[in-house]
C-alpha positions in Angstrom: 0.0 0.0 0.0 1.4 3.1 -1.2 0.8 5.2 2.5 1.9 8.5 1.1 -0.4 7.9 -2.1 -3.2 7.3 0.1 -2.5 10.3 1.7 -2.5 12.9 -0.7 -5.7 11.2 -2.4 -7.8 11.8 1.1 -6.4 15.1 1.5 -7.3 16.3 -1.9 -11.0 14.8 -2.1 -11.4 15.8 1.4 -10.7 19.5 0.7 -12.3 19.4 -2.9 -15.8 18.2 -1.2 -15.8 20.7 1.7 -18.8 22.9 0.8 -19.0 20.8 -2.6 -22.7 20.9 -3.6 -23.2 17.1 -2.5 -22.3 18.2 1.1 -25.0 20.6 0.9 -27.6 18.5 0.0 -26.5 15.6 2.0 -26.9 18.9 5.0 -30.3 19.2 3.6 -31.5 15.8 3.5 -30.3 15.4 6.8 -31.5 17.9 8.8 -35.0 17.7 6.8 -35.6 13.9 7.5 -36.2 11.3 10.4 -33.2 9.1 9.3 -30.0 10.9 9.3 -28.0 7.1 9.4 -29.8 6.9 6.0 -29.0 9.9 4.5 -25.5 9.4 5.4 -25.0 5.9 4.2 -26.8 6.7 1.1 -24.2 9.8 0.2 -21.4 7.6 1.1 -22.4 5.4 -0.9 -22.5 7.8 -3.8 -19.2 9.3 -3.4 -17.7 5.9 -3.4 -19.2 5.0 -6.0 -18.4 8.1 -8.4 -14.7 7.8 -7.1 -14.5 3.8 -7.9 -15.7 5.4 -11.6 -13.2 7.8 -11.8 -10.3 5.7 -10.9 -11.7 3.0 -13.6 -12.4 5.2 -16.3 -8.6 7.0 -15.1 -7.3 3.7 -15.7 -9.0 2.9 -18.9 -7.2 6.0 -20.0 -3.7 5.5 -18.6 -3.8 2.0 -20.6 -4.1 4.1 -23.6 -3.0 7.5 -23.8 1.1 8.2 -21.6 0.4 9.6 -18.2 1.9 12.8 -19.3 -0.1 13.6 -21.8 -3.1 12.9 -19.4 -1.4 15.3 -16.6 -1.2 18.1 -20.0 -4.9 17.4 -20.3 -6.0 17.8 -16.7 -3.9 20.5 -16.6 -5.4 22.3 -20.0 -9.2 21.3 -18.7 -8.6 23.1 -15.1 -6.9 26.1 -16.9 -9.8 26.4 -18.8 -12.1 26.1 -16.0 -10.5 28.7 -14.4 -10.2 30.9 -17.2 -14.1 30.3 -18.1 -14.7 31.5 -14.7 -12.5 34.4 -14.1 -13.9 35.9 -17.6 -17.4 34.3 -17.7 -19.2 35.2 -14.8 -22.0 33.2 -13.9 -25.8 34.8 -13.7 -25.3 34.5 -10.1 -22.2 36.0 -10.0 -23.7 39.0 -12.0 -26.2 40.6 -9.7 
């Protein structure tokens, strides 16, 4: 088991979900119904689930395409993001 790995992969989905829409709703569903223990096993069941699909389909990938091009496209696609953003203001963001 690559500890250090492990690590940084916690750390970084930990800090990407704080105040992530899904934590909001799982806030909402949880403080609306009678079976909190439900709500929690069913969104951490989701989140496993759409990490187990992004590690598959990220090794799909690394089969075929070098991992540094695959860094180069993360890269690019965040860039982007963040550019789209910066420039591209929302409707929320506008009033």
């Amino acid at each position: 088991m690559d500890w250090q790995l492990l690590s940084l992969t916690f750390i970084t989905v930990f800090l990407a979900e704080i105040g992530d829409k899904s934590q909001l709703a799982a806030i909402a569903l949880g403080g609306s119904s009678k079976s909190p223990i439900a709500v929690f096993f069913g969104s951490v069941t989701a989140l496993v689930t759409t990490s187990l699909l992004g590690v598959i389909a990220g090794g799909a990938f690394a089969a075929f395409i070098p991992a540094q091009i695959l860094k180069g496209l993360a890269a690019i696609g965040f860039a982007t993001l963040a550019v789209r953003l910066l420039w591209h203001p929302t409707p929320a963001d506008e009033d």
